[in-house]
PyMOL Python script that loads the backbone (N, CA, C, O; Angstrom):
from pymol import cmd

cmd.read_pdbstr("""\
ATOM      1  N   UNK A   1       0.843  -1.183   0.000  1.00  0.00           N
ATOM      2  CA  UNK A   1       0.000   0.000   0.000  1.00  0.00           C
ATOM      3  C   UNK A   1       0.890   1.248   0.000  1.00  0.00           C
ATOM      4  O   UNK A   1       1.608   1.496   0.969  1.00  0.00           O
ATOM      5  N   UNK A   2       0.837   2.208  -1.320  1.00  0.00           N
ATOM      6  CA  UNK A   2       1.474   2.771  -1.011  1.00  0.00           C
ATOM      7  C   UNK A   2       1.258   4.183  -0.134  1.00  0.00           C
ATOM      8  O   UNK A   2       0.132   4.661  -0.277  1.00  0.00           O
ATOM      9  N   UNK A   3       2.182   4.947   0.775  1.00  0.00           N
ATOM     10  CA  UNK A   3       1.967   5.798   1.442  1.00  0.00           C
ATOM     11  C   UNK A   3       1.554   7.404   0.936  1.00  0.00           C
ATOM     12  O   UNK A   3       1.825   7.827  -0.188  1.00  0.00           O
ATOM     13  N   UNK A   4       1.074   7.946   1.654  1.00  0.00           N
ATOM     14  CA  UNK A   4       0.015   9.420   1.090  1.00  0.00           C
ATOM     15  C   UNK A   4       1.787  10.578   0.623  1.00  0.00           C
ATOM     16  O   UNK A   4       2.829  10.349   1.236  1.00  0.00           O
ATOM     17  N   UNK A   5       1.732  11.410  -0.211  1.00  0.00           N
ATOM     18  CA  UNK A   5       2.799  12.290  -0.251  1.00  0.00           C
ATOM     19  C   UNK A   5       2.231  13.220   0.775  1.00  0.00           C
ATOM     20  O   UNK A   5       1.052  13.507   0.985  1.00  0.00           O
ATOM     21  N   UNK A   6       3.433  13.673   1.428  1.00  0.00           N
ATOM     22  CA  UNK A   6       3.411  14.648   2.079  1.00  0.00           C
ATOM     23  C   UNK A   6       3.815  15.724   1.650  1.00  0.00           C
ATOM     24  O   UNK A   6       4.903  15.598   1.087  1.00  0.00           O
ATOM     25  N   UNK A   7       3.172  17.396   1.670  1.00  0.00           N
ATOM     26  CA  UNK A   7       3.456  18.557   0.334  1.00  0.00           C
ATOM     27  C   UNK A   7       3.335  19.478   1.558  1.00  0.00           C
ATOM     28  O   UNK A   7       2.472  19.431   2.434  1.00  0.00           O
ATOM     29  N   UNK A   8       4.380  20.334   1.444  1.00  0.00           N
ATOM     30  CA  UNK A   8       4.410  22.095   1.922  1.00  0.00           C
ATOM     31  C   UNK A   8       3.504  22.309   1.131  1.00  0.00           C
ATOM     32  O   UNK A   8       3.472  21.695   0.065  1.00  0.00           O
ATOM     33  N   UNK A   9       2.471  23.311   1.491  1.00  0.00           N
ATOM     34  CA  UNK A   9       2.049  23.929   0.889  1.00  0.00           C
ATOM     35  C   UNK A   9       2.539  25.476   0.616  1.00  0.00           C
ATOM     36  O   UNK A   9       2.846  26.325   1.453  1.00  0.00           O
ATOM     37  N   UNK A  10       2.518  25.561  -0.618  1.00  0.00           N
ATOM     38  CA  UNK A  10       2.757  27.068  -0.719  1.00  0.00           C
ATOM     39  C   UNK A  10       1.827  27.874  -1.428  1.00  0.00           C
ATOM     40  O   UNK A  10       1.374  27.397  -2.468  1.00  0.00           O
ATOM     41  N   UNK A  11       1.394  29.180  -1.011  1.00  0.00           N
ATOM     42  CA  UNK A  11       1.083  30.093  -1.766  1.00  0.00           C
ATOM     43  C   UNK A  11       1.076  31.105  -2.607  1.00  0.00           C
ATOM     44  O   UNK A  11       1.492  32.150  -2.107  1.00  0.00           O
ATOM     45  N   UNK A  12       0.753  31.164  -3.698  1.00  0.00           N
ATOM     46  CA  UNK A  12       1.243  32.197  -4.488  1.00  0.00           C
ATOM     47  C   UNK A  12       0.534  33.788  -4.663  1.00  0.00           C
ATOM     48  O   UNK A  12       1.095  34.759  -5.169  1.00  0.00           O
ATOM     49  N   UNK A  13      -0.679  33.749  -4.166  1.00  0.00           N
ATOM     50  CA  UNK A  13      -1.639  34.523  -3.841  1.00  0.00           C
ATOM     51  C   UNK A  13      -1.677  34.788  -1.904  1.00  0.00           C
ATOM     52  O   UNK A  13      -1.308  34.067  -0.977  1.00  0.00           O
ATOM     53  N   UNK A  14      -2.188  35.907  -1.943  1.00  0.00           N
ATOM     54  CA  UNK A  14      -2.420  36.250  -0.443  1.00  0.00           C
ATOM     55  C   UNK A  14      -3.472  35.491   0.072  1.00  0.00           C
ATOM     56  O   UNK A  14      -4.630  35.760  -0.249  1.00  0.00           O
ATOM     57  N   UNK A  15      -3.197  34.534   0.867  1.00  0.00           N
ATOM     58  CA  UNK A  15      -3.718  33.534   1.658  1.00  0.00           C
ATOM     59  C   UNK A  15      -4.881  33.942   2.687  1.00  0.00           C
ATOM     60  O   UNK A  15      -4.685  34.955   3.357  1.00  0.00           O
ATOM     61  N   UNK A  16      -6.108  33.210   2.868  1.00  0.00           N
ATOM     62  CA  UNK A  16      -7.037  33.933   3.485  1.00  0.00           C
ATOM     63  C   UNK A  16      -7.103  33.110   4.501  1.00  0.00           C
ATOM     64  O   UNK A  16      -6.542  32.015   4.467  1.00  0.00           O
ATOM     65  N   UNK A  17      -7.882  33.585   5.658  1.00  0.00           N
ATOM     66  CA  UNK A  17      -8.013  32.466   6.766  1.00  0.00           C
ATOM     67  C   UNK A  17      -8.824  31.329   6.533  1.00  0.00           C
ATOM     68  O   UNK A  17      -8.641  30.139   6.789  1.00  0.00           O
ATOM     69  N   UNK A  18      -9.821  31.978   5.959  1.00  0.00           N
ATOM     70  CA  UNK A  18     -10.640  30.365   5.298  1.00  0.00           C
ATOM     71  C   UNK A  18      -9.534  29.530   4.383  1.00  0.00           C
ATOM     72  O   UNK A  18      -9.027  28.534   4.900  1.00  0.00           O
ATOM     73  N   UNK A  19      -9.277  29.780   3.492  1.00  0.00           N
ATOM     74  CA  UNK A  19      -8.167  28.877   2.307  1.00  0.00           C
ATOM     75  C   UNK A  19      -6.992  28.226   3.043  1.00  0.00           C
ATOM     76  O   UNK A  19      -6.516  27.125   2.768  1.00  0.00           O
ATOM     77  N   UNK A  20      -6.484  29.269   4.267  1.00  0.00           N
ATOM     78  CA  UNK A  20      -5.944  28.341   5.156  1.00  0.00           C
ATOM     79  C   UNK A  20      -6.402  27.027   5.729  1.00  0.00           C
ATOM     80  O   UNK A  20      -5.719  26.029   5.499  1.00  0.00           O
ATOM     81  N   UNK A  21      -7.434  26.939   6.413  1.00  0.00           N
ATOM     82  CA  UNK A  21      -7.843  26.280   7.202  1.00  0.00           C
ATOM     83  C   UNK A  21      -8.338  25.195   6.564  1.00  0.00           C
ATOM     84  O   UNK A  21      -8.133  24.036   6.925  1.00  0.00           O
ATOM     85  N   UNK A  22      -9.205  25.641   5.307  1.00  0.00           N
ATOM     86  CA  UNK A  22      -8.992  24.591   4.190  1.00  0.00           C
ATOM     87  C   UNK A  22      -8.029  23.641   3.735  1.00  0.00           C
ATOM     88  O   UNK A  22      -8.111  22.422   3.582  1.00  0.00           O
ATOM     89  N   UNK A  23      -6.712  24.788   3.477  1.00  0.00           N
ATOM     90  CA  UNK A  23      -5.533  23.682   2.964  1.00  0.00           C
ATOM     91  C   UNK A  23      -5.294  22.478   4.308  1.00  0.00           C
ATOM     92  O   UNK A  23      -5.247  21.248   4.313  1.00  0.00           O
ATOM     93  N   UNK A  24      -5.197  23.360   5.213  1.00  0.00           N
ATOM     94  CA  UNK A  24      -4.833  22.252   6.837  1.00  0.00           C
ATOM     95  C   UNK A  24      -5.851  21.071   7.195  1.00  0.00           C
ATOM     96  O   UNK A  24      -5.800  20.160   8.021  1.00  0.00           O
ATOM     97  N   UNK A  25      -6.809  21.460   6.226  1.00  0.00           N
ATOM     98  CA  UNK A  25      -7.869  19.868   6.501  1.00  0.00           C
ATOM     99  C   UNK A  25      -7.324  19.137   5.132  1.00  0.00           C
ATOM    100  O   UNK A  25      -7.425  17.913   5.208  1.00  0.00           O
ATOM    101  N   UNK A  26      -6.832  19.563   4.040  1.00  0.00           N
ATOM    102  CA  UNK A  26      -6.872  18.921   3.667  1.00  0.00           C
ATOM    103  C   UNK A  26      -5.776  18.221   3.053  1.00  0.00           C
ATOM    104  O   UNK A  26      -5.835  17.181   2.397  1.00  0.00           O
ATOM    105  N   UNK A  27      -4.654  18.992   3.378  1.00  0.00           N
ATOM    106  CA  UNK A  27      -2.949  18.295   3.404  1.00  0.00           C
ATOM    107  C   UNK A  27      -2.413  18.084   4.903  1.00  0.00           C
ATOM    108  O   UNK A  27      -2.731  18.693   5.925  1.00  0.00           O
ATOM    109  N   UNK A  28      -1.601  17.147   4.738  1.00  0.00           N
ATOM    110  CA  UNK A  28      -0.833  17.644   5.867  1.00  0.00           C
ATOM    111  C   UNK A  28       0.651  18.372   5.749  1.00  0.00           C
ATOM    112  O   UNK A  28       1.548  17.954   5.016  1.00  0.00           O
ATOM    113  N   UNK A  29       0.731  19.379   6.488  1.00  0.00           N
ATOM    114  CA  UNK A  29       1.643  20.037   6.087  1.00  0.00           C
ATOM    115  C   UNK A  29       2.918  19.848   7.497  1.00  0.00           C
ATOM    116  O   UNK A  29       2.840  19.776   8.723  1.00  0.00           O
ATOM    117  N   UNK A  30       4.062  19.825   6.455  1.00  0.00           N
ATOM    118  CA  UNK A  30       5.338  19.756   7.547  1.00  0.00           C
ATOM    119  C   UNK A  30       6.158  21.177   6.757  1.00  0.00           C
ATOM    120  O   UNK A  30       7.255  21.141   6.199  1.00  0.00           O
ATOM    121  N   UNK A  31       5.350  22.254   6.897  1.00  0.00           N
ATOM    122  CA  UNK A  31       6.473  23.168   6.687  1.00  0.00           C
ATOM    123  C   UNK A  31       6.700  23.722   7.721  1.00  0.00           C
ATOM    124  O   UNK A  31       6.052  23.815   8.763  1.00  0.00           O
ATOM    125  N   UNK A  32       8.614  24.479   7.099  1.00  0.00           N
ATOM    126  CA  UNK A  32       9.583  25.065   8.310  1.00  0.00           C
ATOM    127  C   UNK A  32       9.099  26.313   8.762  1.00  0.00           C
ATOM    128  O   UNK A  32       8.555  27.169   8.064  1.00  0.00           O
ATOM    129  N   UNK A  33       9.368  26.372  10.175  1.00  0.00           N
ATOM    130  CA  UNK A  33       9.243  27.226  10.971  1.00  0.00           C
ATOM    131  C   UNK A  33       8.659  28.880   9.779  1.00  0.00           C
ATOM    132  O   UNK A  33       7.630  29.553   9.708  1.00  0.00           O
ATOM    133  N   UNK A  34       9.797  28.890   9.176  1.00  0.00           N
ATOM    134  CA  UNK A  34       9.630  30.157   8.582  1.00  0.00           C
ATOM    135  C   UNK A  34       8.473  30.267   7.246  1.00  0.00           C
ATOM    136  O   UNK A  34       8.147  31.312   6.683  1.00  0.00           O
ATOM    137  N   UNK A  35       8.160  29.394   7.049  1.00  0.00           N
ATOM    138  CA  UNK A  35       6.797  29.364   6.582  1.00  0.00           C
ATOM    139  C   UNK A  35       5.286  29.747   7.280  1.00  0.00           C
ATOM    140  O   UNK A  35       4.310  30.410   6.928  1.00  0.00           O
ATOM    141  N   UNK A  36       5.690  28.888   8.555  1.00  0.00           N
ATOM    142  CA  UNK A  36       4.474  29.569   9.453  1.00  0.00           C
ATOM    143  C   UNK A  36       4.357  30.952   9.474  1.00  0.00           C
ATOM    144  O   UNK A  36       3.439  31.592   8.961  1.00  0.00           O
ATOM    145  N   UNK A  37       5.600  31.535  10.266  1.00  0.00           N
ATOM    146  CA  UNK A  37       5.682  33.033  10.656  1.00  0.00           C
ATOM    147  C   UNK A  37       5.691  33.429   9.146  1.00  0.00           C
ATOM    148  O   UNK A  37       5.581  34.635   9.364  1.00  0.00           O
ATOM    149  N   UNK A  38       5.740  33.348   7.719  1.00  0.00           N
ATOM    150  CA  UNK A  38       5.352  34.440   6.608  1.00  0.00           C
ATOM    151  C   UNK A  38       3.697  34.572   6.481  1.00  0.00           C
ATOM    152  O   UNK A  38       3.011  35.543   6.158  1.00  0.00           O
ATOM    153  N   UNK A  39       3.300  33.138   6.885  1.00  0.00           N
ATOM    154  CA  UNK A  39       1.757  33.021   7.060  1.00  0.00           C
ATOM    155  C   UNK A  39       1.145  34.182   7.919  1.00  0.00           C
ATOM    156  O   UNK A  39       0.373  35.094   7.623  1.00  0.00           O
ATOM    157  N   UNK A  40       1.844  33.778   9.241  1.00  0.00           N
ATOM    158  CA  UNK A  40       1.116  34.631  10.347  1.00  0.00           C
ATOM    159  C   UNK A  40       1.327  36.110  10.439  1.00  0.00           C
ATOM    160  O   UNK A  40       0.543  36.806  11.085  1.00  0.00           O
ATOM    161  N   UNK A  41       2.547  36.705   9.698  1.00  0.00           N
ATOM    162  CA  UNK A  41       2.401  37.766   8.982  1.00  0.00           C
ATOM    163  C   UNK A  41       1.607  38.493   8.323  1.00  0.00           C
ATOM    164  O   UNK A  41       1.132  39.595   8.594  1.00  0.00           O
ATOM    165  N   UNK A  42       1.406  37.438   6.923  1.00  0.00           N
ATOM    166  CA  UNK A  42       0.401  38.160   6.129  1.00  0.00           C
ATOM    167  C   UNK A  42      -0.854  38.306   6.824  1.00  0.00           C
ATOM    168  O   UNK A  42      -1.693  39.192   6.663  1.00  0.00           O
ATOM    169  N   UNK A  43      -0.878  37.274   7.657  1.00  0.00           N
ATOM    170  CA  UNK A  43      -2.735  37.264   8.525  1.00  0.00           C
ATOM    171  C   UNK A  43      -2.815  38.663   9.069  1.00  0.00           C
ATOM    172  O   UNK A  43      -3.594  39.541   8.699  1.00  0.00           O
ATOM    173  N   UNK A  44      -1.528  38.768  10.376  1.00  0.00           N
ATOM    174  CA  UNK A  44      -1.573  40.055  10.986  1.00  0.00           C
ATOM    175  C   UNK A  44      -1.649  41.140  10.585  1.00  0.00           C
ATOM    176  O   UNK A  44      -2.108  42.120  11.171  1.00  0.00           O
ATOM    177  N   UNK A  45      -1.009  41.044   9.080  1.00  0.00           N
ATOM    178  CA  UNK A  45      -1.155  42.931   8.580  1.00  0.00           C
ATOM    179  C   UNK A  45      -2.572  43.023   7.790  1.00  0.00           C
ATOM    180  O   UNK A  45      -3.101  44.097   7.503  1.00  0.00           O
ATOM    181  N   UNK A  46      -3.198  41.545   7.427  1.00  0.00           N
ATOM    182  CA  UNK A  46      -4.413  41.421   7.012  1.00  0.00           C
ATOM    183  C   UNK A  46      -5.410  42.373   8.404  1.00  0.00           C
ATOM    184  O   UNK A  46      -6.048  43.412   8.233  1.00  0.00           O
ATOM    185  N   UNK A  47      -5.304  41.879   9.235  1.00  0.00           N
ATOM    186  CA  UNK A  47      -6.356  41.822  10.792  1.00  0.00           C
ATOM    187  C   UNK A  47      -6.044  42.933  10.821  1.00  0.00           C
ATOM    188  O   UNK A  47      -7.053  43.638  10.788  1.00  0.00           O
ATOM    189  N   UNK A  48      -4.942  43.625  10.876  1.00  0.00           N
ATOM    190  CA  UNK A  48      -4.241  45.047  11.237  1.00  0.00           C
ATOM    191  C   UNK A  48      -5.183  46.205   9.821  1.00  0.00           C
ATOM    192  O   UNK A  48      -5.698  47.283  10.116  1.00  0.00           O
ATOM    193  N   UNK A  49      -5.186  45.886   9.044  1.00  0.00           N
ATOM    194  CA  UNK A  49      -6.266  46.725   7.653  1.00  0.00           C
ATOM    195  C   UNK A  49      -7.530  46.794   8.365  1.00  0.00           C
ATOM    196  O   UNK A  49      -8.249  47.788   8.472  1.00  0.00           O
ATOM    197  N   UNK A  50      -7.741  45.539   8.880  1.00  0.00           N
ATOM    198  CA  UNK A  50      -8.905  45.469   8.592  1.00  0.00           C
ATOM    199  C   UNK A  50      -9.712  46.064   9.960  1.00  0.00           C
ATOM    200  O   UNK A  50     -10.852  46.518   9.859  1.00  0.00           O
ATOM    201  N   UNK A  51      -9.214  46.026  10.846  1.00  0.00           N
ATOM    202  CA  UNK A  51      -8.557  47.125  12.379  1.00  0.00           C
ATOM    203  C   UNK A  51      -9.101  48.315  12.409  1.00  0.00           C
ATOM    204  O   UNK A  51     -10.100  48.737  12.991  1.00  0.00           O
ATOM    205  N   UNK A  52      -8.093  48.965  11.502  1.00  0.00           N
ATOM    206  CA  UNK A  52      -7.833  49.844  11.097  1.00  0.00           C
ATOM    207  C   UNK A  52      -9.520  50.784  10.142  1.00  0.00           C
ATOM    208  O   UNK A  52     -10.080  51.878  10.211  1.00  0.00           O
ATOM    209  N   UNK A  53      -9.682  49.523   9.382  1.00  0.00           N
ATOM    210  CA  UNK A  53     -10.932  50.156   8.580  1.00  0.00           C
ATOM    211  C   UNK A  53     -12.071  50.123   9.373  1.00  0.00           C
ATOM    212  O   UNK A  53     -12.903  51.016   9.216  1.00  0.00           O
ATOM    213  N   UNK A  54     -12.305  49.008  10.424  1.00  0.00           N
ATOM    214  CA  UNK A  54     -13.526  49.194  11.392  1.00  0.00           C
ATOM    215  C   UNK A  54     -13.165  50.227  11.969  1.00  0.00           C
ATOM    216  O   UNK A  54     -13.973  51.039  11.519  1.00  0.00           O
ATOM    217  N   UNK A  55     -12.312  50.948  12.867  1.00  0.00           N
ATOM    218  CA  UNK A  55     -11.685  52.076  13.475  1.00  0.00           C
ATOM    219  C   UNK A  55     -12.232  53.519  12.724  1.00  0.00           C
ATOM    220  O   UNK A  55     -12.921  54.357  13.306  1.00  0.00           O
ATOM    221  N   UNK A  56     -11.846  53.603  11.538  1.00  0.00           N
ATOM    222  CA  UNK A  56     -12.151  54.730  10.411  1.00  0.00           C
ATOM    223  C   UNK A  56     -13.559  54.898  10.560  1.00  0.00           C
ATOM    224  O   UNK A  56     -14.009  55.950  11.016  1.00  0.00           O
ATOM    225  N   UNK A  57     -14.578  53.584  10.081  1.00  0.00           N
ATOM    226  CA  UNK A  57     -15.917  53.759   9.662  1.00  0.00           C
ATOM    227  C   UNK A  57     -16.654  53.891  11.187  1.00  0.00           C
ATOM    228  O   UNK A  57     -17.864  54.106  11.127  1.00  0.00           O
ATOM    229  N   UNK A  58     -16.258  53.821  12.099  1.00  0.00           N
ATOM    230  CA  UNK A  58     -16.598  54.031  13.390  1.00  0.00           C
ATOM    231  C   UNK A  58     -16.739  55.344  13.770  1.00  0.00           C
ATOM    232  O   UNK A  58     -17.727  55.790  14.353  1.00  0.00           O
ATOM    233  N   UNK A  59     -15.391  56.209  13.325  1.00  0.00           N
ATOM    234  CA  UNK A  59     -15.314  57.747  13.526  1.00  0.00           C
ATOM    235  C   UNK A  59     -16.212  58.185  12.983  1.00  0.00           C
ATOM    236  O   UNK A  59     -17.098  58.840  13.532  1.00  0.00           O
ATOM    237  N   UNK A  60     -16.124  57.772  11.226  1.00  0.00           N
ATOM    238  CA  UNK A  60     -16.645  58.884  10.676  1.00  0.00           C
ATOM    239  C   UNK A  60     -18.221  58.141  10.584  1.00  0.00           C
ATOM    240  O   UNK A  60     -18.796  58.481   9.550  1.00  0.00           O
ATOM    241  N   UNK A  61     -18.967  57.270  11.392  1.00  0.00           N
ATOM    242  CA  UNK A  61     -19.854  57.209  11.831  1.00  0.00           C
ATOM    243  C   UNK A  61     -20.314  58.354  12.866  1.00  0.00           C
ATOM    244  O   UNK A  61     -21.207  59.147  12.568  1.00  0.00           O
ATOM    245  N   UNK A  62     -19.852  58.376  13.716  1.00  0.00           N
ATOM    246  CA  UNK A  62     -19.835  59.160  15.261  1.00  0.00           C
ATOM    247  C   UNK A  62     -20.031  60.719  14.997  1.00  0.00           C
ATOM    248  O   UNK A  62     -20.899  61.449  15.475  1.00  0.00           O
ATOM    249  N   UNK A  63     -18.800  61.109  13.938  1.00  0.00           N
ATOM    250  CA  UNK A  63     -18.694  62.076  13.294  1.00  0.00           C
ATOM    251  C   UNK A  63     -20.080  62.588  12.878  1.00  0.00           C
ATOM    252  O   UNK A  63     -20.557  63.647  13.285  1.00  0.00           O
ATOM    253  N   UNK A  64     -20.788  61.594  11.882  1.00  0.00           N
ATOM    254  CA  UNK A  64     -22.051  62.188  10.843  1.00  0.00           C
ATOM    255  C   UNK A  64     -23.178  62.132  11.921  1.00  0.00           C
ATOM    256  O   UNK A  64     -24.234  62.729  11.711  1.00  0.00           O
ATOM    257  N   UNK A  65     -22.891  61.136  13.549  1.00  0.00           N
ATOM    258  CA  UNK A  65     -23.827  61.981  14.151  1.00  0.00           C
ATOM    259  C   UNK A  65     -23.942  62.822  14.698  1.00  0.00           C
ATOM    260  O   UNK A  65     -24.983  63.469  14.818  1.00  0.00           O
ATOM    261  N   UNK A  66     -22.582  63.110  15.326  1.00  0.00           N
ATOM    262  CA  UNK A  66     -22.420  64.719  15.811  1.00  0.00           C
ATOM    263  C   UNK A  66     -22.910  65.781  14.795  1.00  0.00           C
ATOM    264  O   UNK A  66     -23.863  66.482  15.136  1.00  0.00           O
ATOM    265  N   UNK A  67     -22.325  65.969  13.537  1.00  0.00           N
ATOM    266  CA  UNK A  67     -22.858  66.460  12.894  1.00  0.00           C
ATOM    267  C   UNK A  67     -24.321  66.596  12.703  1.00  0.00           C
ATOM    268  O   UNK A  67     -24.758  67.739  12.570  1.00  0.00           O
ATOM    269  N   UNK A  68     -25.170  65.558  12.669  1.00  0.00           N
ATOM    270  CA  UNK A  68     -26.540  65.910  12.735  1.00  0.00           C
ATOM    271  C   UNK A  68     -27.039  66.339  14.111  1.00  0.00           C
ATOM    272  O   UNK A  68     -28.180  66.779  14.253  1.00  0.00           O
ATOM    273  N   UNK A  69     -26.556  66.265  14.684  1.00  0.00           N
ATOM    274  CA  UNK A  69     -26.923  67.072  15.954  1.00  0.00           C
ATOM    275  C   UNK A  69     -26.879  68.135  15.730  1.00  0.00           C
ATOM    276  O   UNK A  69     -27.837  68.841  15.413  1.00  0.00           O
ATOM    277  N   UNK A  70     -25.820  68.445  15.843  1.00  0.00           N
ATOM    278  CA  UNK A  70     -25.166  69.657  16.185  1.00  0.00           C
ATOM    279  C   UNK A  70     -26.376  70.783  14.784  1.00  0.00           C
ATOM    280  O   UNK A  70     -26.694  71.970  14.859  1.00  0.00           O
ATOM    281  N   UNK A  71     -26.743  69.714  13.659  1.00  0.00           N
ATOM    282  CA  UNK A  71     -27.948  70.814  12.457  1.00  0.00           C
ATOM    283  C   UNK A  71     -28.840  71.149  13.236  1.00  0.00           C
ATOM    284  O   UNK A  71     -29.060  72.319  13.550  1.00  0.00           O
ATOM    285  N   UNK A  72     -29.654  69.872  13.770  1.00  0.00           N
ATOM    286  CA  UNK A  72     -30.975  69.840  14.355  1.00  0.00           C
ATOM    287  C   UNK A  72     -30.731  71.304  16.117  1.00  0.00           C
ATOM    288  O   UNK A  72     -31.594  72.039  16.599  1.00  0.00           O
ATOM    289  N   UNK A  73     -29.788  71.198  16.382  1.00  0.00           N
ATOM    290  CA  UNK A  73     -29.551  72.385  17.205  1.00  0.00           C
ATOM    291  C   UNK A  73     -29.378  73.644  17.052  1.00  0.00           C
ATOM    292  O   UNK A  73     -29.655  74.431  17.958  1.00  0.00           O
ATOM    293  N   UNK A  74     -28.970  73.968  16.070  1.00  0.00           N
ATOM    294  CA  UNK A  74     -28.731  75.014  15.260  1.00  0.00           C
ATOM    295  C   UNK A  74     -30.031  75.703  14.715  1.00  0.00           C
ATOM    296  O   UNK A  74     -30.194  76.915  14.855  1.00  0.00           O
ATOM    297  N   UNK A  75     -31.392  74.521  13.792  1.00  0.00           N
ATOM    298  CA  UNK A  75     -32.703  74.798  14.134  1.00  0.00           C
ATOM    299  C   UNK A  75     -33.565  75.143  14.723  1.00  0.00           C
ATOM    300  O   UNK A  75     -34.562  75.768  14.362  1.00  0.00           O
ATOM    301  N   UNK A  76     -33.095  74.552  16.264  1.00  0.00           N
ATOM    302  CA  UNK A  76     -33.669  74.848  17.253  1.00  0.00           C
ATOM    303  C   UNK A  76     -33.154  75.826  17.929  1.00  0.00           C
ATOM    304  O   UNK A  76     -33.559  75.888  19.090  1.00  0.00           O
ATOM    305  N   UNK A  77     -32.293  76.726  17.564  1.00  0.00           N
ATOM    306  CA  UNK A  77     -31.649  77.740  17.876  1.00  0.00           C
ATOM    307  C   UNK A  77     -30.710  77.251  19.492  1.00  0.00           C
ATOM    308  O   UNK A  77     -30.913  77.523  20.675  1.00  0.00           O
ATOM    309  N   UNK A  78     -30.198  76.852  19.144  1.00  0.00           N
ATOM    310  CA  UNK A  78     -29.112  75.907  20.545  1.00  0.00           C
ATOM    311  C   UNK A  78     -28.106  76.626  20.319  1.00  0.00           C
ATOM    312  O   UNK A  78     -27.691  76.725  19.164  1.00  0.00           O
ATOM    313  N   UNK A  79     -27.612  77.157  21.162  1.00  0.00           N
ATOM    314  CA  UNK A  79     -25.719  78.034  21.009  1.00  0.00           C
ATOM    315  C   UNK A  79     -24.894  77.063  20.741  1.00  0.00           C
ATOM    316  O   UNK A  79     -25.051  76.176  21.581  1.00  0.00           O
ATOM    317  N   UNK A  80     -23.846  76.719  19.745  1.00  0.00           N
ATOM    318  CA  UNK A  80     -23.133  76.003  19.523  1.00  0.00           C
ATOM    319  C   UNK A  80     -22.301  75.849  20.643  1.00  0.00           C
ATOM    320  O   UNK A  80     -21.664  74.796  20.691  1.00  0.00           O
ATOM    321  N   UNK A  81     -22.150  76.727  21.631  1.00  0.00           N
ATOM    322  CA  UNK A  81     -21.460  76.336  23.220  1.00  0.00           C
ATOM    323  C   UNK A  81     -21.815  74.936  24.010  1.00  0.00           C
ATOM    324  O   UNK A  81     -21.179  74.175  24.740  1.00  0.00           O
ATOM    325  N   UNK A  82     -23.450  74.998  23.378  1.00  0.00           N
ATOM    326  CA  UNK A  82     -23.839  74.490  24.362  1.00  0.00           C
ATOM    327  C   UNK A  82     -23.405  72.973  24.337  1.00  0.00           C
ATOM    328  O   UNK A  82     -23.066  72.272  25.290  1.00  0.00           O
ATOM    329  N   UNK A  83     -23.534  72.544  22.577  1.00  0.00           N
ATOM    330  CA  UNK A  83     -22.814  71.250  22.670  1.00  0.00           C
ATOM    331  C   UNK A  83     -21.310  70.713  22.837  1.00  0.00           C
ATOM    332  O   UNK A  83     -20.984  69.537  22.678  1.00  0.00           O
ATOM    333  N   UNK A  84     -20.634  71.536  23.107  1.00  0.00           N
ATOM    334  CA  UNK A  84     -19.526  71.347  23.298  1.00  0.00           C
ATOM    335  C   UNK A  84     -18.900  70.834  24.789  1.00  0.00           C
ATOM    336  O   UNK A  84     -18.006  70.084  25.181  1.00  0.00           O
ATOM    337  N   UNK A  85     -20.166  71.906  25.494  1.00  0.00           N
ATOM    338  CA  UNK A  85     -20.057  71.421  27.328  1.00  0.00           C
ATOM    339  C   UNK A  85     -19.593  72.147  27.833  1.00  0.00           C
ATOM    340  O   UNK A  85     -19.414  72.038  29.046  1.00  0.00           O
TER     341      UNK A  85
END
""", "prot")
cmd.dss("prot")
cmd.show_as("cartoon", "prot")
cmd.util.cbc("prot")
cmd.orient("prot")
C-alpha cells in the first residue's frame, strides 16, 4: 500500500483564513518554521487593515452623528457652546 505524499504547501496569492484552514484539513503540512511566521504575517497585517478600517468607519460614523446634531440644534436655535459642554 502505497503511502500518502506529504506537500508544503505554498502560496502564491495572499492567503485567506478560510483557504488556510482549508488547505490544513486537507494536506498535511510539515512546513519550516519560517513558513508559518510568513503566514502569520500576512494574517496580521491582514487583521491590522482590517482594524484599522472598522476604526475609520466608526469615527466617521460618530462624526455624521455629531454632525446631525449639532444641524438639528442650530434649528432649534441651541448656542453652539452648548454642545460642546
Amino acid at each position: 500500500m502505497a503511502r500518502p505524499v506529504e506537500r508544503n504547501i505554498c502560496f502564491r496569492q495572499r492567503p485567506t483564513i478560510r483557504g488556510l484552514h482549508h488547505a490544513f484539513l486537507l494536506i498535511r503540512c510539515h512546513a519550516p518554521p519560517e513558513w508559518y511566521a510568513e503566514k502569520a504575517a500576512v494574517l496580521q497585517g491582514e487583521l491590522d487593515e482590517r482594524t484599522e478600517a472598522l476604526r475609520e468607519a466608526q469615527v466617521d460614523e460618530v462624526q455624521s452623528e455629531l454632525d446631525d446634531l449639532s444641524d438639528l440644534a442650530r434649528r432649534n436655535n441651541i448656542p453652539p457652546a452648548v454642545l460642546r459642554g
